[in-house]
N, C-alpha and C positions, 0 to 999 in steps of 0.2 A: 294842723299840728300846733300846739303848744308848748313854751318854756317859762319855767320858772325858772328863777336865779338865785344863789346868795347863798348864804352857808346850809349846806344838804347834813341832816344828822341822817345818817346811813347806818345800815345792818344792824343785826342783833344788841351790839354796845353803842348804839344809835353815833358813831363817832362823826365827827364834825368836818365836811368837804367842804371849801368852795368850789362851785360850781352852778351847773345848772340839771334840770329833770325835763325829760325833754317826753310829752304826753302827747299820744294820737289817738284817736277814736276813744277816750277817756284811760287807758291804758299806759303806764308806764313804757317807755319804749327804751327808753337808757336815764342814767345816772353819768352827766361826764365833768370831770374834771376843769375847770377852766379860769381866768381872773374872769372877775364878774365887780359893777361897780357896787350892787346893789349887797343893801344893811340888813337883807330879810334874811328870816330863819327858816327854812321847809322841812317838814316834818312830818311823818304821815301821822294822817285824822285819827283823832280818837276813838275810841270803844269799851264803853261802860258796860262791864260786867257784872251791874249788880246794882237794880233802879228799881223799885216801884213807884211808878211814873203816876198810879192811879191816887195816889196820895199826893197828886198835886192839887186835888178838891177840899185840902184840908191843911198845906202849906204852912208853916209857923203857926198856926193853930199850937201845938202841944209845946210853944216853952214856957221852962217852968214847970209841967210835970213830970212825974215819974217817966221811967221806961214804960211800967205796966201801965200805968193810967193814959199814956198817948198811943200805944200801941197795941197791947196784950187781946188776943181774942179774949170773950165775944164782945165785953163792953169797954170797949178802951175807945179814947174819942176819935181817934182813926176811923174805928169801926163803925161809931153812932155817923159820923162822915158818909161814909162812904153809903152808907143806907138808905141817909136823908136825899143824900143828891140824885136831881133826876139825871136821865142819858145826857140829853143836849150840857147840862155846866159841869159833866163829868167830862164830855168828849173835849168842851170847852178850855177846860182846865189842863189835861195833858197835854193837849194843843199847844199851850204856851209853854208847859215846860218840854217840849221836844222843838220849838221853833227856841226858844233859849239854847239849849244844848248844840244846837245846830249851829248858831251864828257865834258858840264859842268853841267849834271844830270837831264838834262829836256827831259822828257819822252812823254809829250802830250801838244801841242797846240791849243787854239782856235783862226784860223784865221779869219779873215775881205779879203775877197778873191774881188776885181777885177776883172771885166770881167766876171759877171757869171757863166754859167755853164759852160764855156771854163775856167777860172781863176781856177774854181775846180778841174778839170781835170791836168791843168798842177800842181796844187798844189800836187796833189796824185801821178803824173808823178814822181816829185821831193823828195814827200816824201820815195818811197818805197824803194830805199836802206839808207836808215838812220836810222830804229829802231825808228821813232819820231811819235807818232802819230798824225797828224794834225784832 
């Protein structure tokens, strides 16, 4: 069993408890009420509803241009990106932006995946050691 401490933002209007979250087998088991000495904030993990992760092979690449010209299919430089890159500095690439996300509390994304049922696959590729659920 597990506790954390310190101010709990709770429920739907995430309102602000001191307290503690008391976790067993990774599961929440209560939310209780208590003094606590501790200055943290607990809040649950974030989740990104709206990533393409696979354009992290092409990351600040496009400022400075257009909308169209960094992104517009078919030749926007997103695009010419994504083309050039083989598997491995694509897989590479997401890699680092889902080990980022992770280590600033983002738990699960929803991607816009590229390429199909191959884009899917490298995205899963990339995902598995990061704890990120895409």
């Amino acid at each position: 069993m597990d506790e954390v401490a310190g101010t709990i933002l709770v429920g739907d209007s995430f309102d602000p408890v001191r307290g503690r979250v008391v976790v067993r087998d990774g599961w929440i088991e209560a939310v209780e009420r208590t003094t606590t000495a501790s200055t943290d904030i607990v809040l649950p993990a974030f989740v990104n509803a709206h990533t393409h992760i696979g354009d992290s092979v092409a990351k600040e690449a496009a400022v400075g241009l257009s909308l169209d010209e960094a992104v517009a299919p078919p030749d926007s430089l997103k695009h010419r990106r994504l083309a050039a890159a083989d598997r491995t500095d694509l897989v590479a690439a997401m890699r680092r932006t889902l080990r980022f996300m992770r280590r600033t509390g983002t738990v699960s994304c929803l991607d816009f995946r590229e390429s199909g049922v191959e884009g899917a696959r490298v995205l899963r590729e990339a995902a598995d050691p990061t704890d990120v659920d895409p």
